[in-house]
PDB file of N, CA, C and O in Angstrom:
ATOM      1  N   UNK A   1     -11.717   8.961  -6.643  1.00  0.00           N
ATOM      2  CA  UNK A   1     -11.300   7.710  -7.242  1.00  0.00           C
ATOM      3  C   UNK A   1      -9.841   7.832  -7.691  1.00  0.00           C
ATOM      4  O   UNK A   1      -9.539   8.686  -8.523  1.00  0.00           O
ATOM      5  N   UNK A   2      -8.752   6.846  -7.068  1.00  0.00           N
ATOM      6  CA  UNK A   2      -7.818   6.629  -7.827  1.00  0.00           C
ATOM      7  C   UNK A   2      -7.676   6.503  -9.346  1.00  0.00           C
ATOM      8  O   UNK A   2      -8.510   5.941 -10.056  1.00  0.00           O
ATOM      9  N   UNK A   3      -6.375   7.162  -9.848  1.00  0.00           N
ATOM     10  CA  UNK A   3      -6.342   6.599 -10.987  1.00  0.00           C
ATOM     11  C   UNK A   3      -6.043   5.605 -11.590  1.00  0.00           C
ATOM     12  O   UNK A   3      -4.907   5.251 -11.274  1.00  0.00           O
ATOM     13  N   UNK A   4      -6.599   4.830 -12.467  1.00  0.00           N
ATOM     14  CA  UNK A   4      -6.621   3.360 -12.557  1.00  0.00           C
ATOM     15  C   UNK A   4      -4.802   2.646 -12.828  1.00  0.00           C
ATOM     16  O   UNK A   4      -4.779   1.438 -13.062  1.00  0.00           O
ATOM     17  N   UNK A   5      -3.626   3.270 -12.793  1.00  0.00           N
ATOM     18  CA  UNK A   5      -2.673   3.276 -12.940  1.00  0.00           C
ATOM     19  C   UNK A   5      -1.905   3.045 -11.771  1.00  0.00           C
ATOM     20  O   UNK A   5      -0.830   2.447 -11.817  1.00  0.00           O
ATOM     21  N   UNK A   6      -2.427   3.513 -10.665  1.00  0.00           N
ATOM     22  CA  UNK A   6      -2.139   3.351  -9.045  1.00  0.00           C
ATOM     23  C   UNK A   6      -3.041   2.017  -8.624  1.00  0.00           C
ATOM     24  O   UNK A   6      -2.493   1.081  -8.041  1.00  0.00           O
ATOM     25  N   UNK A   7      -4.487   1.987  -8.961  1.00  0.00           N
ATOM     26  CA  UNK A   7      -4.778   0.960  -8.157  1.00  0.00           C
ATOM     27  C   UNK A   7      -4.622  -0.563  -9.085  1.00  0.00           C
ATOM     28  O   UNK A   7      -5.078  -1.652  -8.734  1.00  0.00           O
ATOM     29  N   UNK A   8      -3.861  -0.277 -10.322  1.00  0.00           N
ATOM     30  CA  UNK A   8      -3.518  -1.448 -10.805  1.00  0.00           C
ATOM     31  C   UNK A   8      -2.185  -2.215 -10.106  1.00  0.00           C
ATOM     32  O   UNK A   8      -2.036  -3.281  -9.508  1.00  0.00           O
ATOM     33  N   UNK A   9      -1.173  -0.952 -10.553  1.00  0.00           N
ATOM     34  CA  UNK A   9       0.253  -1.447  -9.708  1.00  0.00           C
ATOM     35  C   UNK A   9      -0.405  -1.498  -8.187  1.00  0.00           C
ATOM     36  O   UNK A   9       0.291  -2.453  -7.843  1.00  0.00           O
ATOM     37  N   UNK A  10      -1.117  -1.252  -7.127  1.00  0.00           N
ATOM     38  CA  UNK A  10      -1.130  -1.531  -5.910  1.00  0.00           C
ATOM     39  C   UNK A  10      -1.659  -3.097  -6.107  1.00  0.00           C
ATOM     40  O   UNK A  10      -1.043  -3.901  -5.407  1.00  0.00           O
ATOM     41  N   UNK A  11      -2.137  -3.352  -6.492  1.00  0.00           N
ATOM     42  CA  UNK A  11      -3.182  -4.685  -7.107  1.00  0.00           C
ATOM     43  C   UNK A  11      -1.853  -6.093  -7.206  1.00  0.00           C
ATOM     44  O   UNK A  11      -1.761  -7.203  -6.682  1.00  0.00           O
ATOM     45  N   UNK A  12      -0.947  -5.244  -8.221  1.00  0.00           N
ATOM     46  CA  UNK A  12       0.094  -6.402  -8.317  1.00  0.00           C
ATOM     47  C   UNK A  12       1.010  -6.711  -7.101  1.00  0.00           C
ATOM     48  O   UNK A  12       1.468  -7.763  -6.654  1.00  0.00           O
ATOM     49  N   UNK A  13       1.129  -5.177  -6.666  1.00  0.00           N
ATOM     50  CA  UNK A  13       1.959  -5.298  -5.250  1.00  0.00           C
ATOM     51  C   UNK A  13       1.491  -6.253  -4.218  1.00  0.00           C
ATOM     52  O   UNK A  13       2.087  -7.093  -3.544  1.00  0.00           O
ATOM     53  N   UNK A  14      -0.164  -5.760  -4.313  1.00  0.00           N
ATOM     54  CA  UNK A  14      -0.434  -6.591  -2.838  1.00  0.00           C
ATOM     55  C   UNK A  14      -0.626  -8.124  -2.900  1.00  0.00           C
ATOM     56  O   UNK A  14      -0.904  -8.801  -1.910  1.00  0.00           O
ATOM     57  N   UNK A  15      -0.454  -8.617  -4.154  1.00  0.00           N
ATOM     58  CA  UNK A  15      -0.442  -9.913  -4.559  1.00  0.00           C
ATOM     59  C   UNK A  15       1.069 -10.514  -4.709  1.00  0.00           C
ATOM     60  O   UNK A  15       1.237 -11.655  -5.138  1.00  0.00           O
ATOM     61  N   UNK A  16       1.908  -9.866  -4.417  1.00  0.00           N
ATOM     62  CA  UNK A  16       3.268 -10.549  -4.047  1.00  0.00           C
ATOM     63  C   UNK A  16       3.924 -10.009  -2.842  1.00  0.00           C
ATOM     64  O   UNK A  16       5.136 -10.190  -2.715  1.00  0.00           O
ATOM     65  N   UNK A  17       3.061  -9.175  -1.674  1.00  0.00           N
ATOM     66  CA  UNK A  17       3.616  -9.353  -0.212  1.00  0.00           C
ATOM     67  C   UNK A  17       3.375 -10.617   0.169  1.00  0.00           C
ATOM     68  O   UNK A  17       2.466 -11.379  -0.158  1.00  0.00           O
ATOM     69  N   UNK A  18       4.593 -10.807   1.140  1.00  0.00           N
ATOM     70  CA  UNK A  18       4.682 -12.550   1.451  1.00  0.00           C
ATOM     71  C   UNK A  18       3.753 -12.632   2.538  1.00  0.00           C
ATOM     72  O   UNK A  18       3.620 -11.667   3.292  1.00  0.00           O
ATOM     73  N   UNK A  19       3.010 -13.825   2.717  1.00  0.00           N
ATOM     74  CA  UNK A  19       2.180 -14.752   2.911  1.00  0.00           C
ATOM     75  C   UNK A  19       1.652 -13.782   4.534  1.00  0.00           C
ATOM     76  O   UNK A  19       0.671 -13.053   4.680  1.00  0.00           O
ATOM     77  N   UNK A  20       2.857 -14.190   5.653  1.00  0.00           N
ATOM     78  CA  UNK A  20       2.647 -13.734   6.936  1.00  0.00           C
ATOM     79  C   UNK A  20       2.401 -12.696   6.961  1.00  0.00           C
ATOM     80  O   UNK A  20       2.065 -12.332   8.088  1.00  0.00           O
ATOM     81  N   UNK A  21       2.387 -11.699   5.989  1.00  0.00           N
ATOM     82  CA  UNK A  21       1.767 -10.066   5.915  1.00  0.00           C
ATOM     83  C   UNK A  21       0.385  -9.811   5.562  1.00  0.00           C
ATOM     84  O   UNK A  21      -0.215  -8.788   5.892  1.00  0.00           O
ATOM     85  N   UNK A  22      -0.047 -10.645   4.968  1.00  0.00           N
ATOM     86  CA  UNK A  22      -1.252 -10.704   3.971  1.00  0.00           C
ATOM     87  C   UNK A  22      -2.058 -11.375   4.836  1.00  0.00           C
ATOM     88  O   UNK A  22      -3.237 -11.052   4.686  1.00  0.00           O
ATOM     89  N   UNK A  23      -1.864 -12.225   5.726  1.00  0.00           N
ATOM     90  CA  UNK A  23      -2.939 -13.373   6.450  1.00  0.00           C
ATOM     91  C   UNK A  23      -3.734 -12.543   7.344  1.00  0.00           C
ATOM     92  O   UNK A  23      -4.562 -13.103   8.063  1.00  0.00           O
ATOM     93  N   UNK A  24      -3.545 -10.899   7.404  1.00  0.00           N
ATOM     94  CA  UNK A  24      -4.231 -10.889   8.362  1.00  0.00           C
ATOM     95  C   UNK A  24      -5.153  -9.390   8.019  1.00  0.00           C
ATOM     96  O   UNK A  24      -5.854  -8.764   8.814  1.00  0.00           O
ATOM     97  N   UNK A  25      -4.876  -9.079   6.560  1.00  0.00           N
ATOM     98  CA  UNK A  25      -5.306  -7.887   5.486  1.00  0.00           C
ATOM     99  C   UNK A  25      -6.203  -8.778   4.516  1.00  0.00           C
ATOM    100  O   UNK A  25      -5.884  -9.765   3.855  1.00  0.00           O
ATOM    101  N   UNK A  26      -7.071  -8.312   4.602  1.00  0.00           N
ATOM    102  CA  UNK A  26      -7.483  -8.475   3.248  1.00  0.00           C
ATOM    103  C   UNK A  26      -7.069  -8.501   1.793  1.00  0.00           C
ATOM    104  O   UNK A  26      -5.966  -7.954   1.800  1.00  0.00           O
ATOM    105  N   UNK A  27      -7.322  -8.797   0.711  1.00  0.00           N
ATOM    106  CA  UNK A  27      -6.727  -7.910  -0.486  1.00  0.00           C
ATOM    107  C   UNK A  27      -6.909  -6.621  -1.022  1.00  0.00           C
ATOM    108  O   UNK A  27      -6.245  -5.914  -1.779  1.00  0.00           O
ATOM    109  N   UNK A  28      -8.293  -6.462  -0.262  1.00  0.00           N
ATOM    110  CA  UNK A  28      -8.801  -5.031  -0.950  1.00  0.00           C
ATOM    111  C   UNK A  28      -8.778  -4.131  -0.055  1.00  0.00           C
ATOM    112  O   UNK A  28      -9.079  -2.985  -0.391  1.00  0.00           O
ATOM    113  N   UNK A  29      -8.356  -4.464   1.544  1.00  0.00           N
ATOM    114  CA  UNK A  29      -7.397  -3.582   2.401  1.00  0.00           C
ATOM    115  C   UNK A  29      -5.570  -3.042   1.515  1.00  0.00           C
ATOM    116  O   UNK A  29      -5.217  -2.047   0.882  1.00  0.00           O
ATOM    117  N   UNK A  30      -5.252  -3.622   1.711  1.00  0.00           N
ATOM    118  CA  UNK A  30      -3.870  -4.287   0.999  1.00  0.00           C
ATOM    119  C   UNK A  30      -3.705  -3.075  -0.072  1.00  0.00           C
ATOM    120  O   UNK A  30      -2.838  -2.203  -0.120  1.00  0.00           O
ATOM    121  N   UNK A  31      -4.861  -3.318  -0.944  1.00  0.00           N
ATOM    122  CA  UNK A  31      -4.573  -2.313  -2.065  1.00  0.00           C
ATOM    123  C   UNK A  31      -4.975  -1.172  -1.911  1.00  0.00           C
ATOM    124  O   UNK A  31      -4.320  -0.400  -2.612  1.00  0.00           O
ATOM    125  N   UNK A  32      -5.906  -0.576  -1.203  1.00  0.00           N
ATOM    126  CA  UNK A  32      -6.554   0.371  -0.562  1.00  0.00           C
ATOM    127  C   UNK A  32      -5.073   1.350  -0.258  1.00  0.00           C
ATOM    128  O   UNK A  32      -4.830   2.511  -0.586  1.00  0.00           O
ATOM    129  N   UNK A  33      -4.168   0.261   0.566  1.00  0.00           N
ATOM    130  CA  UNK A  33      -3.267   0.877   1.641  1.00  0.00           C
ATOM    131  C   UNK A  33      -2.223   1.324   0.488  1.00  0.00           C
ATOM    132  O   UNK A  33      -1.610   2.387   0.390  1.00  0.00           O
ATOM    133  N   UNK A  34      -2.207   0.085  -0.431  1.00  0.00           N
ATOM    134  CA  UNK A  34      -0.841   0.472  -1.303  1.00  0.00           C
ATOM    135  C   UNK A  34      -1.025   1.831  -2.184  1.00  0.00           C
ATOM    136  O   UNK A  34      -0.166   2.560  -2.681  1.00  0.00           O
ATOM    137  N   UNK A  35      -2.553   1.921  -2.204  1.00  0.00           N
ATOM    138  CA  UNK A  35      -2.521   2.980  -3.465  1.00  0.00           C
ATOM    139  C   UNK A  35      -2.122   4.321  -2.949  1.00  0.00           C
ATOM    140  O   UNK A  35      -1.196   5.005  -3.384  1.00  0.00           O
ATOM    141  N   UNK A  36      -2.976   4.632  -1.918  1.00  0.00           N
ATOM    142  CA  UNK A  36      -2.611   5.788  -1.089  1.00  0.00           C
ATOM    143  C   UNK A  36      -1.163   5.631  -0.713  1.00  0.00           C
ATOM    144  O   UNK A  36      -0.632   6.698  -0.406  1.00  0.00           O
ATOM    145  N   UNK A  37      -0.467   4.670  -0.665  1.00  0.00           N
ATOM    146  CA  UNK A  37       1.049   4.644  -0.765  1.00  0.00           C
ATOM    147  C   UNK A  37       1.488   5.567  -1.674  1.00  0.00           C
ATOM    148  O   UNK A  37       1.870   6.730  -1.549  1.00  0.00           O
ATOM    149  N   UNK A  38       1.304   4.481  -3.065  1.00  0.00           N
ATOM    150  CA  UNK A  38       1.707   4.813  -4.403  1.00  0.00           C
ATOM    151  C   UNK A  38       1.374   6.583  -4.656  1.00  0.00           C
ATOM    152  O   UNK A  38       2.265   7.326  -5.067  1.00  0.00           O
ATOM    153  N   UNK A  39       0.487   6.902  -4.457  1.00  0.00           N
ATOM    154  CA  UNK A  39       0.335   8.573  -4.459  1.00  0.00           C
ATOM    155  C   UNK A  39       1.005   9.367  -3.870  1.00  0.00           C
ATOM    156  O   UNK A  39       1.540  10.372  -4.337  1.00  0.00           O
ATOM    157  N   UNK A  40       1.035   8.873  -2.501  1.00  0.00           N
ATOM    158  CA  UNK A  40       2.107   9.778  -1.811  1.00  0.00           C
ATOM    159  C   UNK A  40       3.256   9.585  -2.027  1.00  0.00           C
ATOM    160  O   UNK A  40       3.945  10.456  -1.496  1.00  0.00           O
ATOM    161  N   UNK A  41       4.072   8.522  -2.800  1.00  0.00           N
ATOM    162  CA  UNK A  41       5.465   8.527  -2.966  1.00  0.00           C
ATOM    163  C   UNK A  41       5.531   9.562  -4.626  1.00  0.00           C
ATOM    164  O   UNK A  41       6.607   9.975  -5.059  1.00  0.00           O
ATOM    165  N   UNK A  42       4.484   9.766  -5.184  1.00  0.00           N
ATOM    166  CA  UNK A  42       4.441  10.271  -6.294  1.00  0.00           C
ATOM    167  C   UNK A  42       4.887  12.000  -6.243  1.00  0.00           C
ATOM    168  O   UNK A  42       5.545  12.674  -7.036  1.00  0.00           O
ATOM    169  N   UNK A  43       4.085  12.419  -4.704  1.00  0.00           N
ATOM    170  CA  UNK A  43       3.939  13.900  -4.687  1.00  0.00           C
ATOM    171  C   UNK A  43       5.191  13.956  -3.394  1.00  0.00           C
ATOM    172  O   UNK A  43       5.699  15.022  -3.048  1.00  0.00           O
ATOM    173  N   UNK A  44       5.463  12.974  -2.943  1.00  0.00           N
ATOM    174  CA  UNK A  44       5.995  13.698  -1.666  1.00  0.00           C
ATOM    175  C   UNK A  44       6.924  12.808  -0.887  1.00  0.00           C
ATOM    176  O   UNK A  44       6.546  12.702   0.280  1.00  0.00           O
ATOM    177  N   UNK A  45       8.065  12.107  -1.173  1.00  0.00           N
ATOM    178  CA  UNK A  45       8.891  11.062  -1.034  1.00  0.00           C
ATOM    179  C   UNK A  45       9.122  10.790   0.022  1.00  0.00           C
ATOM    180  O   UNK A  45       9.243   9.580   0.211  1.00  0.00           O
ATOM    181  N   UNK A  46       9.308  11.726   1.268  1.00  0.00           N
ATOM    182  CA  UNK A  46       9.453  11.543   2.816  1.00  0.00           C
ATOM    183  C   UNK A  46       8.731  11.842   3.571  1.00  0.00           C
ATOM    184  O   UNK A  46       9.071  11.743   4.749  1.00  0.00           O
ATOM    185  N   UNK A  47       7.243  12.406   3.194  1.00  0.00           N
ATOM    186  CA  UNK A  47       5.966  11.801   3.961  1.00  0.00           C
ATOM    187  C   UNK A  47       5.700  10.022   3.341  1.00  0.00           C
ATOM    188  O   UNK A  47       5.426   9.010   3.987  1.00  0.00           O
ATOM    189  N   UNK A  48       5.860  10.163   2.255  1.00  0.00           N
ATOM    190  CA  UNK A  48       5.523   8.701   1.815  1.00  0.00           C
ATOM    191  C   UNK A  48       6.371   7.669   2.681  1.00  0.00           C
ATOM    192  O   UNK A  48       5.928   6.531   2.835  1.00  0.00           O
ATOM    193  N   UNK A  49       7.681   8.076   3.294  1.00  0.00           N
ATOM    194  CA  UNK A  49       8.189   6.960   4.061  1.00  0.00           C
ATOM    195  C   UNK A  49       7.822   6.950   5.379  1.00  0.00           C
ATOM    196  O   UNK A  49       7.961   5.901   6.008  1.00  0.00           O
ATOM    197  N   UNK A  50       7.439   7.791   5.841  1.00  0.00           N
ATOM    198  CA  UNK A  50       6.978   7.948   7.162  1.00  0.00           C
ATOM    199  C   UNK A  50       5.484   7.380   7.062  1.00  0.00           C
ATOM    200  O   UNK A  50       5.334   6.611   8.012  1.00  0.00           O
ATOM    201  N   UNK A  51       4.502   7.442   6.410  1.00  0.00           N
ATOM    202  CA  UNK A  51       3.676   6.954   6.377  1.00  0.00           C
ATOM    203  C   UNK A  51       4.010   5.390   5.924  1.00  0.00           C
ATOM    204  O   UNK A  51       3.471   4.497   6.577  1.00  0.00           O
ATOM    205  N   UNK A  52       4.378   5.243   5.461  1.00  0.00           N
ATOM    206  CA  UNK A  52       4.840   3.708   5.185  1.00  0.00           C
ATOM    207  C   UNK A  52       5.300   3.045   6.568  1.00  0.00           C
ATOM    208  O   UNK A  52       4.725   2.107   7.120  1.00  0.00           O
ATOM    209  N   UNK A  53       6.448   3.709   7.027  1.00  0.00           N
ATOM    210  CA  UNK A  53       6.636   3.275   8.311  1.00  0.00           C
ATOM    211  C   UNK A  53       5.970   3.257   9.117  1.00  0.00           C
ATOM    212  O   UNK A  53       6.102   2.216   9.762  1.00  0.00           O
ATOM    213  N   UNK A  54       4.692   4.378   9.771  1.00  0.00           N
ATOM    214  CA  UNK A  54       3.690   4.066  10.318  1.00  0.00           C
ATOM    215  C   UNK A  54       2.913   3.078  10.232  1.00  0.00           C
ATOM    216  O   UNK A  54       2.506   2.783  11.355  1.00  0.00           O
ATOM    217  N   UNK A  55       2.485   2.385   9.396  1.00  0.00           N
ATOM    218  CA  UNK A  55       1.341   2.135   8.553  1.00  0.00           C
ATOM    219  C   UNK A  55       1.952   0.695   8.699  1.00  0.00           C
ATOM    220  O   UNK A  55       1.268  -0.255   9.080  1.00  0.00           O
ATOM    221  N   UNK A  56       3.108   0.607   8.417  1.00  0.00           N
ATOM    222  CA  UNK A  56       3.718  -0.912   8.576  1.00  0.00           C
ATOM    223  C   UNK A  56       3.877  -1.578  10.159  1.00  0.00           C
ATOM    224  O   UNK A  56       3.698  -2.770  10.404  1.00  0.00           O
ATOM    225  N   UNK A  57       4.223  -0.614  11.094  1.00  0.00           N
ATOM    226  CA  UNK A  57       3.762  -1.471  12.682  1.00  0.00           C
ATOM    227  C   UNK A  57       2.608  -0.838  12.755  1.00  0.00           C
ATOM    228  O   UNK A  57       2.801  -0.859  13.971  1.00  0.00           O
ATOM    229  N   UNK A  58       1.591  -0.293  12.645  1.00  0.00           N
ATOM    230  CA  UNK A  58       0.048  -0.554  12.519  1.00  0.00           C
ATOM    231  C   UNK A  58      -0.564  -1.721  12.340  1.00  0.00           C
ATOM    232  O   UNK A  58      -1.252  -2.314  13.171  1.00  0.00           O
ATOM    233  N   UNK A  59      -0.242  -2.142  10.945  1.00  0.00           N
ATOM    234  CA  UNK A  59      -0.340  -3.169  10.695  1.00  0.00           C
ATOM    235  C   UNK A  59      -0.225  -4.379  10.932  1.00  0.00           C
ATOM    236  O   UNK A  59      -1.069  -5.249  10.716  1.00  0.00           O
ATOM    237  N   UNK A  60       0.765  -4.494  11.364  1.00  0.00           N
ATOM    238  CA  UNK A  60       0.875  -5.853  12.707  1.00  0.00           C
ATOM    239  C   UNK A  60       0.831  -5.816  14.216  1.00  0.00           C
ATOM    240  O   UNK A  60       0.926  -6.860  14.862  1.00  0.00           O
TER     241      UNK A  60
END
């Protein structure tokens, strides 16, 4: 289980990606994705962008 500090801020995040990003995620995908974001930018700053970048043309 995340700590409730990550899946709060992912929570707010995924509620202000714009519209055409979101139409095709869920919300509780969305935050799922952000939290495991949010962790890895915590421990490890340039896997966290590479996974971000992955994860972002995945996504569409």
């Amino acid at each position: 289980m995340l700590p409730v500090i990550f899946r709060r801020n992912a929570k707010n995040i995924a509620k202000s990606v714009p519209k055409q990003f979101s139409d095709s995620l869920s919300e509780i995908e969305l935050t799922k994705w952000l939290s495991a974001y949010l962790v890895m930018a915590k421990t490890n700053e340039s896997r966290a962008k590479v996974f971000a970048q992955e994860s972002y043309y995945t996504l569409l």
